[in-house]
C-alpha positions in Angstrom: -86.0 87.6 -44.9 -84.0 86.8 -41.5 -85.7 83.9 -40.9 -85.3 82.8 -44.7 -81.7 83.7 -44.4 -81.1 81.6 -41.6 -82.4 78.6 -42.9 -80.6 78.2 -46.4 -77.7 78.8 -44.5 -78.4 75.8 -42.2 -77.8 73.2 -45.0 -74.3 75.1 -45.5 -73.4 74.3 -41.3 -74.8 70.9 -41.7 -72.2 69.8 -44.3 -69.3 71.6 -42.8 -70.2 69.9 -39.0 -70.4 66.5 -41.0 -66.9 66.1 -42.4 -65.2 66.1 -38.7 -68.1 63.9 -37.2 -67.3 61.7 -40.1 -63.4 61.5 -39.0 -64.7 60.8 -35.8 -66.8 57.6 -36.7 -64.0 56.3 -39.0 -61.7 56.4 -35.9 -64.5 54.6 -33.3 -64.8 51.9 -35.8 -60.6 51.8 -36.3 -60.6 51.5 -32.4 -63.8 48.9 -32.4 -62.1 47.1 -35.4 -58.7 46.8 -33.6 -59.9 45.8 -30.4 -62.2 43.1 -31.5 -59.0 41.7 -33.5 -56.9 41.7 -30.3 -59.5 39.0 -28.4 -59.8 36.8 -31.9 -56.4 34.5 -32.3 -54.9 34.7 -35.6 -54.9 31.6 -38.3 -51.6 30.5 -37.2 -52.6 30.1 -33.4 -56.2 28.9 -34.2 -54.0 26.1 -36.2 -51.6 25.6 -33.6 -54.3 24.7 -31.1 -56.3 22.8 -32.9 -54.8 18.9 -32.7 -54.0 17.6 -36.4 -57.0 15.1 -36.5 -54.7 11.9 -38.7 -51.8 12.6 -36.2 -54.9 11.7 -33.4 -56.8 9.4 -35.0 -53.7 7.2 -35.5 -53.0 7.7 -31.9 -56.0 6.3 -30.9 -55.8 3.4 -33.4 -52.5 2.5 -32.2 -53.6 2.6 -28.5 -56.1 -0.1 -29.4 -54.1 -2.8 -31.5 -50.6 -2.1 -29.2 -50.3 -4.1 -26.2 -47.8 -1.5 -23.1 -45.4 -4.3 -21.9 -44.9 -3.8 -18.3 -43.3 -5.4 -15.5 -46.1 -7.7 -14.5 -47.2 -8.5 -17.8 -44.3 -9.2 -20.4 -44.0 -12.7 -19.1 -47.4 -13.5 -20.2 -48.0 -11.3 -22.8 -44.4 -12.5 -25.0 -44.6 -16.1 -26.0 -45.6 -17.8 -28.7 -49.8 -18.9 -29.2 -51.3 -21.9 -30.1 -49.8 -23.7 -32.8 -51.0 -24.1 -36.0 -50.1 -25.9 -39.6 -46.8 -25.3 -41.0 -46.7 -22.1 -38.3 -43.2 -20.3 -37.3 -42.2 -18.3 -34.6 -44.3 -15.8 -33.5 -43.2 -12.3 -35.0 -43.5 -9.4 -32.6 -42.5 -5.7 -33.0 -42.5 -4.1 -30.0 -41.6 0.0 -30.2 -39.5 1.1 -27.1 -40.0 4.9 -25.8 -39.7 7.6 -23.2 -40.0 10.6 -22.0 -37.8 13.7 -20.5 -35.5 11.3 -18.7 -35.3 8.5 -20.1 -35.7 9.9 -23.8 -34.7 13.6 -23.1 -38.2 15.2 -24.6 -36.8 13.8 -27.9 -39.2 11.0 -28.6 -42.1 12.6 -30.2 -41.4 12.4 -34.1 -40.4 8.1 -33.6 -43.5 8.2 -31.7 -45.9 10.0 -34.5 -44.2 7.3 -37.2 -44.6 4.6 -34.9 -48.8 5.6 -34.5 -49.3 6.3 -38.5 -47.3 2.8 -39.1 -49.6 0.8 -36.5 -52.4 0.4 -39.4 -50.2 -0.4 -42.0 -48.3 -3.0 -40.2 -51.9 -4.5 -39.2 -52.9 -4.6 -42.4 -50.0 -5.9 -43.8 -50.1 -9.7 -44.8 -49.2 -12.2 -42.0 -48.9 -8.8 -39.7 -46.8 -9.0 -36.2 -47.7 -8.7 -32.8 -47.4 -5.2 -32.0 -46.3 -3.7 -28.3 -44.8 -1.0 -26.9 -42.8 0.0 -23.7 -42.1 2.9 -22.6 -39.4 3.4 -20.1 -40.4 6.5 -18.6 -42.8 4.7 -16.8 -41.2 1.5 -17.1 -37.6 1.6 -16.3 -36.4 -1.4 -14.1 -37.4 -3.3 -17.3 -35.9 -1.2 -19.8 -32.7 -1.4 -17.6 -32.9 -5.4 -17.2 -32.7 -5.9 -21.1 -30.7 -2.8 -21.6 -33.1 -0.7 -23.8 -32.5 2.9 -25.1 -35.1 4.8 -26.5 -36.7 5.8 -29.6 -35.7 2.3 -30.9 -37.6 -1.2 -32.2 -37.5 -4.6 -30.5 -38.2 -7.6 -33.2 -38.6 -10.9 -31.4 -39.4 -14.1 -33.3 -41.0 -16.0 -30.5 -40.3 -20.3 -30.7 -42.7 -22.9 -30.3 -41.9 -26.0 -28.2 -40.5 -29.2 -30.7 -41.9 -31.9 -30.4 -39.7 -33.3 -27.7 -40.9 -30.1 -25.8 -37.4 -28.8 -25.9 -37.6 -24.7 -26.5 -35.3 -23.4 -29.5 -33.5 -20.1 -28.7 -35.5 -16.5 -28.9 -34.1 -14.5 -31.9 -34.5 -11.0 -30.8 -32.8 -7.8 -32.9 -32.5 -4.1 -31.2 -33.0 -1.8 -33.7 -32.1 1.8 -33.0 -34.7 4.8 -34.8 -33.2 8.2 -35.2 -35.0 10.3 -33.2 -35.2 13.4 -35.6 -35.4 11.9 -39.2 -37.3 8.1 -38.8 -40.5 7.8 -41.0 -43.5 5.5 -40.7 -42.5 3.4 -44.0 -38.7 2.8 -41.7 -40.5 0.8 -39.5 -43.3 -0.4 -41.8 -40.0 -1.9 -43.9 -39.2 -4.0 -40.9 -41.8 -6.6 -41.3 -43.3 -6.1 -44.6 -39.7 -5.9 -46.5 -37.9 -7.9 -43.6 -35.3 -5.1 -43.0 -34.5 -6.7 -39.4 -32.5 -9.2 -41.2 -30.1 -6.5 -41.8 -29.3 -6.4 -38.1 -27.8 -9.4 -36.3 -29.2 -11.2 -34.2 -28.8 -10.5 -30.4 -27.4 -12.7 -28.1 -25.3 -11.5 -25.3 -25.1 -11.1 -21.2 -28.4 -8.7 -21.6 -30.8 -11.1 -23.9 -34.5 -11.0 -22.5 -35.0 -14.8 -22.5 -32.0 -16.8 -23.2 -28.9 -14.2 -21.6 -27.1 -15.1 -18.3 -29.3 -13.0 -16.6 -32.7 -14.1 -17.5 -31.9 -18.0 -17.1 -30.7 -17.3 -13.8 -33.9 -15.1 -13.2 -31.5 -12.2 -12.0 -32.5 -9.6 -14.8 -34.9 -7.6 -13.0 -33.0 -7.5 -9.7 -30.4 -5.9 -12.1 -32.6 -3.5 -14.0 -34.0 -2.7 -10.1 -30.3 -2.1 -9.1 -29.8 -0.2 -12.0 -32.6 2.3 -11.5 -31.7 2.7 -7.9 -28.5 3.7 -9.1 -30.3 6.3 -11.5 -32.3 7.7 -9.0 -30.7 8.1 -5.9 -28.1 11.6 -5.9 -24.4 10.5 -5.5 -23.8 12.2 -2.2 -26.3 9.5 -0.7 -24.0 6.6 -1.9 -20.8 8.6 -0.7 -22.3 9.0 2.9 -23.6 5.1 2.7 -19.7 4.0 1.8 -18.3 6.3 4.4 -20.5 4.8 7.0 -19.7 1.7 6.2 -15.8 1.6 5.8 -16.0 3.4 9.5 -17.6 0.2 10.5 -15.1 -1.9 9.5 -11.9 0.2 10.8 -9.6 -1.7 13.2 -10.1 0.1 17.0 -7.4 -0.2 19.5 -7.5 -3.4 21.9 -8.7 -2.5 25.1 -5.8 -2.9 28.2 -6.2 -5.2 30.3 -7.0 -4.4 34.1 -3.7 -3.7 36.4 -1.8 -3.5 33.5 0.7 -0.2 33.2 -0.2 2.2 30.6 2.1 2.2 27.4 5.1 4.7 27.9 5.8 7.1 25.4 
């Protein structure tokens, strides 16, 4: 009868041991659950470092039909091809940019519009020559035609007449806001010819045809320029105090036998 006793009662202990043991397994799994959550990255961050593929795929696409001006090759690289029937000037849109210095970390939305235009402008009829410079790692020539950045160079490049004489170089600087500039603003340029609503440039600082460049003194300027950008101000403020010493008038020396000056 003990023995009997002893076992019905055992179903009785069973049930009441299980409802704490169940507590207990609901709170492993609420500590598994939470842990596990703190090594996965939420939505937001998985988005965040995952790189918009459009926003790279125009990159890359714009890498490959832009030519980088530089120092050593814009000579070669900006004038007009071979001529052909009833051809005009060479159209090129060249997109000027920077980076911390030279644009202040402010460049990034131009340069985004700029990448998703590059395949509209090249497949737009009669498209331009596309370039790009950017003067972060091009700044004596960004300071010898007096460039500013996020903006758009258009250049209509001459032929030579047929007495070989070379007409002028229209070239228009058009400024891009850095914050609100889309890709149809600069697909407009060409393809609706909004550069006509800028003038013309034709001042001291003209690439081709300016004082400067005729007398083939622009990049000694834009190298002067960035000197002056670069080196700190107390280096030029020693070099001019140095100098004017040089040049300050010293006492003539007495001759021999000769009485010294009385005061």
């Amino acid at each position: 009868m003990r023995i009997n006793a002893v076992l019905l009662a055992l179903p009785v202990l069973a049930a009441a041991d299980q409802v704490p043991l169940l507590d207990q397994a609901k709170g492993w799994l609420a500590k598994a659950s939470s842990a596990v959550s703190s090594y996965i990255p939420s939505g937001s961050e998985v988005k965040a470092s995952i790189p918009n593929p459009l926003d790279a795929g125009a990159a890359k696409l714009a890498s490959a039909a832009v030519t980088p001006l530089n120092l050593q090759n814009y000579k070669g690289t900006l004038k007009a091809g071979p001529a052909a029937a009833n051809s005009g000037p060479d159209e090129w849109l060249v997109f000027v940019t920077g980076g911390n210095k030279s644009c202040y970390g402010l460049c990034g939305p131009a340069e985004s519009a700029w990448h998703a235009s590059v395949p509209l402008l090249s497949a737009s009829k009669s498209p331009p020559h596309l370039g790009s410079l950017n003067c972060e790692t091009e700044p004596v020539l960004c300071n010898a035609w007096a460039l500013t950045a996020p903006s758009l160079l258009h250049m209509l490049l001459p032929r030579p007449l047929p007495d070989q004489s070379m007409p002028a170089t229209t070239v228009r600087y058009i400024p891009v806001n850095r914050t609100s500039v889309t890709t149809m603003d600069i697909v407009k340029v060409h393809t609706q010819e909004t550069y006509l609503n800028v003038e013309p440039y034709d001042g001291f600082w003209h690439p081709f045809d300016g004082t400067m460049a005729r007398l083939g003194l622009n990049e000694y300027i834009g190298r002067a320029l960035w000197v002056f950008g670069v080196v700190p101000s107390w280096m030029f403020m020693l070099a001019v105090s140095f100098f004017s010493r040089s040049f300050v008038r010293r006492p003539a020396a007495r001759p021999a036998g000769a009485p010294a000056a009385t005061q």
